[in-house]
DOSE-824659 format. One record per residue (C-alpha): residue number from 1; x, y, z. Coordinates in Angstrom, 1 decimal, decimal comma, always signed. Layout:
BEGIN
node seq->NUM&c1->X&c2->Y&c3->Z
...
# end
This chain:
BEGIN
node seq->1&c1->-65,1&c2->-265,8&c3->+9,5
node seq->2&c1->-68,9&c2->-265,6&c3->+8,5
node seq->3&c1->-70,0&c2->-265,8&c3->+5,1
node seq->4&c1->-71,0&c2->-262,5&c3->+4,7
node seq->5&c1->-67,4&c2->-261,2&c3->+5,9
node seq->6&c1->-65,8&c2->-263,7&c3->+3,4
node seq->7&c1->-68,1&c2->-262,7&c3->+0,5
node seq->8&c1->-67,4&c2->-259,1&c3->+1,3
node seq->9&c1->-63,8&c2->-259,8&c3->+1,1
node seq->10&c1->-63,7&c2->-261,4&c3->-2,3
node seq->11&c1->-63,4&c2->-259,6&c3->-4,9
node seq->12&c1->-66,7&c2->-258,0&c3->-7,4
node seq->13&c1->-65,8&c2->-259,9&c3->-10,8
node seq->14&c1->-67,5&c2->-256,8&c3->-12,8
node seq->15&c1->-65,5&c2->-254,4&c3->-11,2
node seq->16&c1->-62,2&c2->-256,3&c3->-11,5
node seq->17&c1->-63,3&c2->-256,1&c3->-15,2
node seq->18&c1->-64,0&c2->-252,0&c3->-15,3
node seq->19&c1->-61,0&c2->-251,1&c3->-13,3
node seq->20&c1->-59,2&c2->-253,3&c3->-16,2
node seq->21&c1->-60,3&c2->-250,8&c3->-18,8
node seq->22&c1->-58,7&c2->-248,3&c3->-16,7
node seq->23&c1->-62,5&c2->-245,8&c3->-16,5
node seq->24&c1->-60,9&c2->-242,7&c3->-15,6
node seq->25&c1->-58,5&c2->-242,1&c3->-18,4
node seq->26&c1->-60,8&c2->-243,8&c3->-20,9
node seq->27&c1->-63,1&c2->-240,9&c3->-19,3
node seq->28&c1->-60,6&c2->-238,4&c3->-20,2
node seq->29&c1->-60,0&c2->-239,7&c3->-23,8
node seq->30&c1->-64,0&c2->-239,9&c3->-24,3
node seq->31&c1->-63,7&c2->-236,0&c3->-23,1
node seq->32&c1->-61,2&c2->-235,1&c3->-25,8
node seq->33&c1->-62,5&c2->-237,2&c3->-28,3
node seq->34&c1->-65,9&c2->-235,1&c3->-28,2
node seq->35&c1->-64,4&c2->-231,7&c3->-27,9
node seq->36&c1->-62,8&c2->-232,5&c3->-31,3
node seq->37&c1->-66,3&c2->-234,0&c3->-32,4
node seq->38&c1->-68,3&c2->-230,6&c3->-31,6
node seq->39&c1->-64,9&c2->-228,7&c3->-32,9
node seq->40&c1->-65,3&c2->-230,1&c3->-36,2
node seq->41&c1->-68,6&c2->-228,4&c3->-37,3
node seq->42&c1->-69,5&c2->-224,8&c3->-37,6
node seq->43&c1->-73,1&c2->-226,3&c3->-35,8
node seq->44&c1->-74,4&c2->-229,2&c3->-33,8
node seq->45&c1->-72,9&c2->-232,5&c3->-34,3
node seq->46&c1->-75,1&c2->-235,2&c3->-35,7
node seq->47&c1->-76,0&c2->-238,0&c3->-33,1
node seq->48&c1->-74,7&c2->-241,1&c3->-34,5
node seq->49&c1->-71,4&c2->-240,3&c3->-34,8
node seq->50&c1->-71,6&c2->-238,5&c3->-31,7
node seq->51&c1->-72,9&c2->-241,2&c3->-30,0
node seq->52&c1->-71,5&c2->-244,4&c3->-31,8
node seq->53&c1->-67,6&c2->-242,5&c3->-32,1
node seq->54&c1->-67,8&c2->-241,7&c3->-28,6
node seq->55&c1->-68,6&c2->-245,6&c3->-27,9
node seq->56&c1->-66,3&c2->-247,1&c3->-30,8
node seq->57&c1->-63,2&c2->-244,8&c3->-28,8
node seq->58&c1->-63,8&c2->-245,5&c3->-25,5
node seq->59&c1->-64,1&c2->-249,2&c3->-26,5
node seq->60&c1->-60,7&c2->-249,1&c3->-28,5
node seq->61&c1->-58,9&c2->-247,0&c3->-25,5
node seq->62&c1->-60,3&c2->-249,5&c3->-22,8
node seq->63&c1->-58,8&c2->-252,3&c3->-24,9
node seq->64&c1->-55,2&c2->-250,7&c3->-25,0
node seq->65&c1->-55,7&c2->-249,7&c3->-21,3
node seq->66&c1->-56,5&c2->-253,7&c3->-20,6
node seq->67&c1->-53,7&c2->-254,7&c3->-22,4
node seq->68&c1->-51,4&c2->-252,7&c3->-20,5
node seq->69&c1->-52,6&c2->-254,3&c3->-17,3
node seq->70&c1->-51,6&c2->-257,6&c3->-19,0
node seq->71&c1->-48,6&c2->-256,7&c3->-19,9
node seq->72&c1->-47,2&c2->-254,6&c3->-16,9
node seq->73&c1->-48,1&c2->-257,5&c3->-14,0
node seq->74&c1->-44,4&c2->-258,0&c3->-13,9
node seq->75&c1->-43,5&c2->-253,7&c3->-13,1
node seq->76&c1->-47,7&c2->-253,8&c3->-11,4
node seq->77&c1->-46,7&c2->-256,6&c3->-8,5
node seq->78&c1->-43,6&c2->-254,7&c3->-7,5
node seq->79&c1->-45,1&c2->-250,9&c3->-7,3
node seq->80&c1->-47,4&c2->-249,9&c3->-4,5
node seq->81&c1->-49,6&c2->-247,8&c3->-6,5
node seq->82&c1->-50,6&c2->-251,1&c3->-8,5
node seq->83&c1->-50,4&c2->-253,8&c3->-6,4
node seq->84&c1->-54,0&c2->-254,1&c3->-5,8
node seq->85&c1->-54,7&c2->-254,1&c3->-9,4
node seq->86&c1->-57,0&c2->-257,2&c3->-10,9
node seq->87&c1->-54,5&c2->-259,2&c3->-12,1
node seq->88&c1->-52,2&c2->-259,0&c3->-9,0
node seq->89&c1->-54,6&c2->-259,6&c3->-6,4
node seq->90&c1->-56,0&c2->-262,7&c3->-8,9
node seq->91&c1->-59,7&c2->-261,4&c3->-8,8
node seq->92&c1->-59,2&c2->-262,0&c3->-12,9
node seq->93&c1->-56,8&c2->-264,8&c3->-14,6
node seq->94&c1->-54,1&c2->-263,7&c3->-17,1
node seq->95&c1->-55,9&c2->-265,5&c3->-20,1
node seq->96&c1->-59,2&c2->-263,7&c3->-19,2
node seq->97&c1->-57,7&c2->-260,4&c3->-19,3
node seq->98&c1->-56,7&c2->-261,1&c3->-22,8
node seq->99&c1->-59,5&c2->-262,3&c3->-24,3
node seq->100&c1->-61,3&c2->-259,9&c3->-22,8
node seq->101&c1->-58,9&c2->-256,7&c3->-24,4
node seq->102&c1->-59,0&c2->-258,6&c3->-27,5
node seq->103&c1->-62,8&c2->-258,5&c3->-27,3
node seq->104&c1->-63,4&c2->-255,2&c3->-26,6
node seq->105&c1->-61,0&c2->-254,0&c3->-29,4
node seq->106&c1->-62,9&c2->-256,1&c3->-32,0
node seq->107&c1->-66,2&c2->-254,7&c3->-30,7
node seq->108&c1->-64,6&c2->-251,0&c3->-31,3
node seq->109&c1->-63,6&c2->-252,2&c3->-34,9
node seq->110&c1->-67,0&c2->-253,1&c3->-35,7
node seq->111&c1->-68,8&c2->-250,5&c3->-34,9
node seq->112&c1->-66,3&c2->-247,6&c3->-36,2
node seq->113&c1->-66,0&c2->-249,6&c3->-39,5
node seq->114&c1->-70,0&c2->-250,4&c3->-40,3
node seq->115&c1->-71,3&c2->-247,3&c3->-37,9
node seq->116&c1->-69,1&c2->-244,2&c3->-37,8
node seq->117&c1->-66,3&c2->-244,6&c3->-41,0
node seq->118&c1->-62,9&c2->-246,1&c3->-42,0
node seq->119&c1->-60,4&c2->-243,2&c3->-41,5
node seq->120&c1->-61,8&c2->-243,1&c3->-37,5
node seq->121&c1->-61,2&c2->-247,1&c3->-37,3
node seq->122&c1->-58,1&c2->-247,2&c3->-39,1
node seq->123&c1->-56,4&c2->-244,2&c3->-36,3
node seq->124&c1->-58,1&c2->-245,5&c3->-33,3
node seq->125&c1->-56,6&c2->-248,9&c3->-33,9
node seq->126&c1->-53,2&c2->-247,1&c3->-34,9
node seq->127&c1->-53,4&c2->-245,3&c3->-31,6
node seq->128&c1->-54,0&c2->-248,9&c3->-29,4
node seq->129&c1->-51,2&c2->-250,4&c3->-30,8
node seq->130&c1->-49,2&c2->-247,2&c3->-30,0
node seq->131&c1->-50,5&c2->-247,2&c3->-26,5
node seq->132&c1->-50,2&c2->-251,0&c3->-26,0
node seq->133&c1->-47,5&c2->-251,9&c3->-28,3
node seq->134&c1->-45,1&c2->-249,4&c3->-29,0
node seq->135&c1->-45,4&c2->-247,7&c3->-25,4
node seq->136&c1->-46,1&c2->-250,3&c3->-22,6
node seq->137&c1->-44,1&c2->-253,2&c3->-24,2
node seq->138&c1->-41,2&c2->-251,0&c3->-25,8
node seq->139&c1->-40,7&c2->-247,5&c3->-24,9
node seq->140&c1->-42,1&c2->-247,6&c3->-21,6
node seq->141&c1->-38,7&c2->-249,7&c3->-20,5
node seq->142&c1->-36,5&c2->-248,6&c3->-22,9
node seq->143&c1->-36,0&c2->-244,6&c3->-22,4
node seq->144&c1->-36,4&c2->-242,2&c3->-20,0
node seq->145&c1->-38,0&c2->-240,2&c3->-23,0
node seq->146&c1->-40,9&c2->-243,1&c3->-23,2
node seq->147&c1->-43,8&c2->-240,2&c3->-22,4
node seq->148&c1->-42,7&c2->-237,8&c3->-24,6
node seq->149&c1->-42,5&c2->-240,3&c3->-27,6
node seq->150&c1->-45,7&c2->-242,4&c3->-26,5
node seq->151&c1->-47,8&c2->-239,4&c3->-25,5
node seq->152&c1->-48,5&c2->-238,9&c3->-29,7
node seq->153&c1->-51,1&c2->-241,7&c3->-28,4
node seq->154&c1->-52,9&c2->-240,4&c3->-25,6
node seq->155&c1->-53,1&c2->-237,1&c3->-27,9
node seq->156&c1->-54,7&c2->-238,7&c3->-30,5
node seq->157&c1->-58,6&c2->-238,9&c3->-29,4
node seq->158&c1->-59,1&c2->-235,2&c3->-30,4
node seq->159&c1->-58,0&c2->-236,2&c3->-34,0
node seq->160&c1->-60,2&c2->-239,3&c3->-33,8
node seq->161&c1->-63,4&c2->-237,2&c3->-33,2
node seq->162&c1->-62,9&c2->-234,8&c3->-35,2
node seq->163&c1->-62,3&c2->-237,6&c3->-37,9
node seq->164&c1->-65,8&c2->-239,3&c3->-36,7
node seq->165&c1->-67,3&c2->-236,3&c3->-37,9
node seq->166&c1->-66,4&c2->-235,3&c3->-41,0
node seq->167&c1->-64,0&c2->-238,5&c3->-42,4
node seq->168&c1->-60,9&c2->-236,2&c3->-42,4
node seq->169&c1->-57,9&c2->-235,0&c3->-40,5
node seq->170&c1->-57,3&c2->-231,0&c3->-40,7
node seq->171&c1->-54,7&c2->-228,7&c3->-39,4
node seq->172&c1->-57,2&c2->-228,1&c3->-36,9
node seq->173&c1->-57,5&c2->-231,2&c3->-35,1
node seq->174&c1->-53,7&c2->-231,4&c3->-35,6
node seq->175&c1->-53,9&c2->-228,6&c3->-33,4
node seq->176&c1->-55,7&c2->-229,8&c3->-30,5
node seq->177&c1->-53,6&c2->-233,2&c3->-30,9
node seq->178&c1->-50,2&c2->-231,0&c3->-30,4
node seq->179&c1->-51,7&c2->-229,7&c3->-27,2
node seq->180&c1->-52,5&c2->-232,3&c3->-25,5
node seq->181&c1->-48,9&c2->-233,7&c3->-26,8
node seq->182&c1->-47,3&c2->-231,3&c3->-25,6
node seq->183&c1->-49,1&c2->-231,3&c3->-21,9
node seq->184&c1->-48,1&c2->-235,0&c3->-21,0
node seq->185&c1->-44,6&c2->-235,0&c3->-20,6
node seq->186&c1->-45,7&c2->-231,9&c3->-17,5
node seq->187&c1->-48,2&c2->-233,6&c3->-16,4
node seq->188&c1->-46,7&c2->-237,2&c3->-16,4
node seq->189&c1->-43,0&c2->-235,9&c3->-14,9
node seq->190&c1->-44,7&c2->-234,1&c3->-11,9
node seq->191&c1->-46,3&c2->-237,5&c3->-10,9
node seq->192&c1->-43,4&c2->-239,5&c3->-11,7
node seq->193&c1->-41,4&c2->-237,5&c3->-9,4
node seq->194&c1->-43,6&c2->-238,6&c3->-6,4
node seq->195&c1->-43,7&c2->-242,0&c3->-7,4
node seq->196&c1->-39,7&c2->-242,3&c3->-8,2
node seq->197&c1->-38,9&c2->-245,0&c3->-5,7
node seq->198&c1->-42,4&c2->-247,0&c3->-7,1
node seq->199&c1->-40,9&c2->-246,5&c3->-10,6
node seq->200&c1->-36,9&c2->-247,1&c3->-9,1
node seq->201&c1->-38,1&c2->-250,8&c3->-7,6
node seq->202&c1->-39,9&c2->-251,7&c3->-11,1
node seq->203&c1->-36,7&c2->-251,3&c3->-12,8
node seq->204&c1->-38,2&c2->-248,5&c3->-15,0
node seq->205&c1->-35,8&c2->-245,7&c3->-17,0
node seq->206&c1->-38,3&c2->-242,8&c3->-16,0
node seq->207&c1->-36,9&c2->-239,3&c3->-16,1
node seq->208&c1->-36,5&c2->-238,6&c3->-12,3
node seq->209&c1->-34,8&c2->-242,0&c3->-11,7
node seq->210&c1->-32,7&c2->-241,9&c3->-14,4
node seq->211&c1->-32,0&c2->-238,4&c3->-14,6
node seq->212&c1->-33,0&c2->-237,0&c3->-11,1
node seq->213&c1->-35,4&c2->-234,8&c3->-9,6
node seq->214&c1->-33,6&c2->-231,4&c3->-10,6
node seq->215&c1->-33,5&c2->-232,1&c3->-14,4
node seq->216&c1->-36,9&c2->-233,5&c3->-14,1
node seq->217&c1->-38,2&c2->-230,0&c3->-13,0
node seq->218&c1->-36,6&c2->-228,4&c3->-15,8
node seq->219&c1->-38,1&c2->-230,2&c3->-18,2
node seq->220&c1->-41,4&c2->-229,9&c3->-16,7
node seq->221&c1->-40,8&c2->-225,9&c3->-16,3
node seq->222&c1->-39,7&c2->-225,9&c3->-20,1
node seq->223&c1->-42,6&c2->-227,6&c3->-21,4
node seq->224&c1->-45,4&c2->-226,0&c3->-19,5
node seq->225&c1->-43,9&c2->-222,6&c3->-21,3
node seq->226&c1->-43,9&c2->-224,7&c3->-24,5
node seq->227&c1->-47,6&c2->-225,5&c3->-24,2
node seq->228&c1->-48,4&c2->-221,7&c3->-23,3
node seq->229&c1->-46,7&c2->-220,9&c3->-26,8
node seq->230&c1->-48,4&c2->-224,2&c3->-28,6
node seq->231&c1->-52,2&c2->-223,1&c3->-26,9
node seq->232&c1->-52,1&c2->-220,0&c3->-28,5
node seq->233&c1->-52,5&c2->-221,8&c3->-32,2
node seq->234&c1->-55,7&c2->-222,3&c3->-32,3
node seq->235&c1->-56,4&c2->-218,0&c3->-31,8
node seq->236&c1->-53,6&c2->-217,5&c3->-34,4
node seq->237&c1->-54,9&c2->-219,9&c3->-36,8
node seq->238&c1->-58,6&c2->-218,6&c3->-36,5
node seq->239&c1->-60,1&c2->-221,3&c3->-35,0
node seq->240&c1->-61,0&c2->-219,7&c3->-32,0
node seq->241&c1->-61,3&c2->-216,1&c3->-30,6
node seq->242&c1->-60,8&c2->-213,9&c3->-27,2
node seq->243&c1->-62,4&c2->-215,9&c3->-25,3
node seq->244&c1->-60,1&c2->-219,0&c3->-25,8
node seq->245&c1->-57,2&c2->-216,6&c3->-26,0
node seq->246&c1->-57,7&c2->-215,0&c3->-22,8
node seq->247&c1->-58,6&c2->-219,0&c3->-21,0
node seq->248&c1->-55,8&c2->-219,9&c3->-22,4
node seq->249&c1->-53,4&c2->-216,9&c3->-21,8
node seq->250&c1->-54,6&c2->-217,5&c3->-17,6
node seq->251&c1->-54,3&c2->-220,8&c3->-17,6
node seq->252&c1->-51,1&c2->-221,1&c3->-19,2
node seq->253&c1->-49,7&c2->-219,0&c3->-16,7
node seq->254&c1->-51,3&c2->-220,9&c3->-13,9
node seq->255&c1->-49,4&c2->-224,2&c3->-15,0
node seq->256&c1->-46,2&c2->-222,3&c3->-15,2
node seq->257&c1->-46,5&c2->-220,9&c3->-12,1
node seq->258&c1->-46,9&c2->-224,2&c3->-10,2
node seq->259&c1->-44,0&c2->-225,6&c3->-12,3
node seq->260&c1->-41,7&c2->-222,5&c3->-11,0
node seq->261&c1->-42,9&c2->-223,3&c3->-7,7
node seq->262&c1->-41,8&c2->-227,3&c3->-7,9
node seq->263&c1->-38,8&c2->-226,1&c3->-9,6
node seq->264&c1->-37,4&c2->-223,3&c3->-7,2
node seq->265&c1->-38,5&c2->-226,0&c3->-4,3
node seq->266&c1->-35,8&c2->-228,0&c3->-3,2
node seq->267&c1->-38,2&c2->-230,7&c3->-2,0
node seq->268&c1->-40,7&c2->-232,4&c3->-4,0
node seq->269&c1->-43,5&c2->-231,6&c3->-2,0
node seq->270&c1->-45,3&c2->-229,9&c3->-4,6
node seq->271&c1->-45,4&c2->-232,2&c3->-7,5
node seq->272&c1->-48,8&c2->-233,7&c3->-6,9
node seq->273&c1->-50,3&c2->-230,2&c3->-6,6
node seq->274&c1->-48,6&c2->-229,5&c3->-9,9
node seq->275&c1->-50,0&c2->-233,0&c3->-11,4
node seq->276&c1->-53,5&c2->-231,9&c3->-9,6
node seq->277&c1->-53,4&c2->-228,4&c3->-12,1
node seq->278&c1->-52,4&c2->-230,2&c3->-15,2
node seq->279&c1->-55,9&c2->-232,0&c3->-15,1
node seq->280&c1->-57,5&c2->-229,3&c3->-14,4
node seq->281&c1->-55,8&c2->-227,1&c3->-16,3
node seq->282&c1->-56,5&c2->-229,4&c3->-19,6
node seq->283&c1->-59,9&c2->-229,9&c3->-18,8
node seq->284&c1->-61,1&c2->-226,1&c3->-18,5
node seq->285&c1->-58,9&c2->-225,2&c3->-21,2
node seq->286&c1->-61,0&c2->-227,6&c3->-23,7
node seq->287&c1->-63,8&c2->-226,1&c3->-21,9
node seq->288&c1->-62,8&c2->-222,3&c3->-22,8
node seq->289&c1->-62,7&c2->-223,8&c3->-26,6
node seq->290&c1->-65,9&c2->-225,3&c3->-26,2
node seq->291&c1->-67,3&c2->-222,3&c3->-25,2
node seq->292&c1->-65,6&c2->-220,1&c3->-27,8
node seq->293&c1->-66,8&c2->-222,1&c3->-30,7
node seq->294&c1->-70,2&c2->-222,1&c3->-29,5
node seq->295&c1->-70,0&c2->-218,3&c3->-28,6
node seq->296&c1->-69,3&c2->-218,1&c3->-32,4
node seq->297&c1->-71,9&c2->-219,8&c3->-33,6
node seq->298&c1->-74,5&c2->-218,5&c3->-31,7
node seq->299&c1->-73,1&c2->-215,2&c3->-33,3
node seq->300&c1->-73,8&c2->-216,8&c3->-36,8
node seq->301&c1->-77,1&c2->-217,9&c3->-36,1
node seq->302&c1->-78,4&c2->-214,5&c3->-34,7
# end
């Protein structure tokens, strides 16, 4: 084998490192994180919290996200959607995954204490340990309810925004946290149901192993009418208008169609086109709020 083909076969060091902080869903949590930064203000958001929140978040979720690789290698090795993952494949050691975690949650600490303000710290830590405490090294292998009860941590980034703002937590933000609490069990359960056996090898209570494929669609059929009901607050509360309302109202109805359609299925076939619409259907609905908050304040300022 040439040198070239060798060097080509080893593994990027950097990128061992990035895919450790797990990019997309820290992508996701940056996402949510800002909508409830430009939610928070009847204007435009001031850059540095804007800017350093946004960093100070992503840095605290991509520590929890690294500590989850170094915890799961066990359930990783075993599951063929991450046996290729850093640690597995041994393009990063088990003490330098650590360390580096550790790192990059003492970086976030620093710069949401001295740069953005306590209250933002003090959640976003709350919500790592959640993620990489309570959920991967507890819940995760303890119930077949581990998403529902772990999600509160994935939902919190719109909480932790709007807290980087304005140094308080309002029903508001509440809001947008129930949302995207009440979205992950759906959007979890539909690609837990294609990756049962994946799950099944690892030893893992998940709901479709423990509880089967049938019950599984019924919960995710009863939540996505749960979150039609639950994205409707922020209309009834006033935070938002027709033009979220109606967003919502079609989207909602999207999601719940594609969970009827898994559900009345009697294969499985499609649960990834279901998973597929929860994504999108979380990111345009943020959009649709986006849009009507800025829709009103254009209003105001004319």
């Amino acid at each position: 084998m040439t040198e070239v083909a060798m060097a080509q076969k080893e593994p990027v060091i950097w990128r061992q490192y990035l895919e450790l902080c797990k990019p997309n869903v820290v992508l996701l949590i940056i996402f949510t994180a800002v909508v409830g930064m430009l939610l928070s203000v009847d204007g435009f958001v001031p850059l540095s919290p804007l800017i350093w929140g946004s960093i100070g978040i992503g840095l605290g979720a991509a520590s929890g996200a690294a500590v989850n690789h170094w915890v799961d290698q066990r359930i990783d090795a075993v599951m063929d959607r991450t046996k290729n993952r850093p640690l597995i494949v041994g393009g990063i050691s088990s003490a330098s995954a650590i360390w580096f975690a550790l790192g990059l949650g003492v970086m976030s600490m620093i710069i949401l204490v001295s740069l953005v303000n306590t209250l933002t710290a003090i959640l976003t830590l709350l919500s790592m340990v959640g993620y990489a405490v309570v959920y991967t090294m507890y819940l995760k292998r303890a119930t077949p309810h581990n998403i529902v009860l772990g999600g509160a941590a994935g939902a919190a980034p719109p909480i932790l925004g709007w807290a980087a703002v304005t140094g308080t937590v309002t029903i508001e933000s509440l809001i947008l946290f129930l949302i995207i609490f009440v979205w992950t069990p759906p959007h979890f359960w539909a690609l837990a149901i294609n990756r049962r056996d994946d799950y099944a090898r690892a030893g893992l209570p998940m709901l479709p192993v423990t509880h089967g494929i049938s019950f599984t669609k019924i919960q995710i059929l009863l939540y996505t009418h749960m979150l039609l009901v639950v994205s409707l607050l922020p209309f009834i509360v006033g935070m938002s208008g027709l033009i979220y309302l109606v967003g919502a109202i079609v989207l909602g109805i999207g999601f719940i169609y594609h969970a009827q359609k898994l559900f009345r299925e009697k294969t499985d076939q499609h649960a990834m086109k279901t998973f597929g619409f929860s994504i999108f259907y979380l990111g345009v609905l943020f959009a649709f709020l986006l849009l009507d908050h800025y829709a009103q304040v254009l209003n105001l300022i004319a």
